[in-house]
N, C-alpha and C positions, 0 to 999 in steps of 0.2 A: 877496144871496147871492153871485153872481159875484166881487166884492170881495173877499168873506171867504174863499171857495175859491180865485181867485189865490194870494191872501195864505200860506192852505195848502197851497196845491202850490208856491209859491218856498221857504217854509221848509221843506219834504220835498229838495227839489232843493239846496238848500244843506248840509242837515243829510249828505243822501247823499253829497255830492261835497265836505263839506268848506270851505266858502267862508261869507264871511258873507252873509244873505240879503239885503243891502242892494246886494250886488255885483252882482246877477239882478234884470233888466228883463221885465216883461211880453215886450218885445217883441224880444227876443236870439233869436237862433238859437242852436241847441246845438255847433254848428260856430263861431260868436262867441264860444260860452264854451267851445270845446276839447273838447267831450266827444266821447267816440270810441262804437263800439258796445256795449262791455261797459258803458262808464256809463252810457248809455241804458238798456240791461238792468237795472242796480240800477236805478237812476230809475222805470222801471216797476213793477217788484216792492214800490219802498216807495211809491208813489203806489197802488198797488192795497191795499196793507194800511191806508194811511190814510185810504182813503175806502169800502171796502170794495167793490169794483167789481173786475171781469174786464177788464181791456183784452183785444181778439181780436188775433191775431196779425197779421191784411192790416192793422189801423189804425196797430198798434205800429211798424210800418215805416215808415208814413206822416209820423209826426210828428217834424217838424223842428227845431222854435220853443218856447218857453214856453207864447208863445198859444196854439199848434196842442194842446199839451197840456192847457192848462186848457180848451179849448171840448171835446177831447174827455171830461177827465173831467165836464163840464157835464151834456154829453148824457146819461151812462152813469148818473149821478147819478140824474137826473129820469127815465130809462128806469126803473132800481130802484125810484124813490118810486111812480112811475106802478104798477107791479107791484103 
């Protein structure tokens, strides 16, 4: 599963910003690929419609990186299943 949701959140984040998804590394920073905070903003909005999850506000500030985004929607994932 990890594998498969990377997979799905680089092609949300490419899809968002326009890039091909082959361009986005797991492990880039969003500052590596140029993204400012309004991209961030879309970036969240379309990762929360894609996996259907609430990102909370203190985390959405937090995340930096690809990684830091796929382990958060990891969490938030299995939080919902668990429910």
């Amino acid at each position: 599963m990890p594998d498969e949701l990377a997979a799905r959140a680089i092609q949300v984040i490419a899809k968002t910003q326009h890039l091909p998804p082959e361009s986005i590394t797991i492990d880039q920073t969003f500052a590596e690929l140029k993204f400012d905070s309004l991209d961030g903003m879309n970036i969240l909005f379309a990762i929360e419609n894609e996996f259907d999850i609430s990102i909370p506000d203190d985390q959405a500030v937090q995340i930096k990186s690809v990684r830091e985004m796929v382990e958060g929607i990891e969490k938030l994932v299995a939080a919902k299943e668990a429910a």
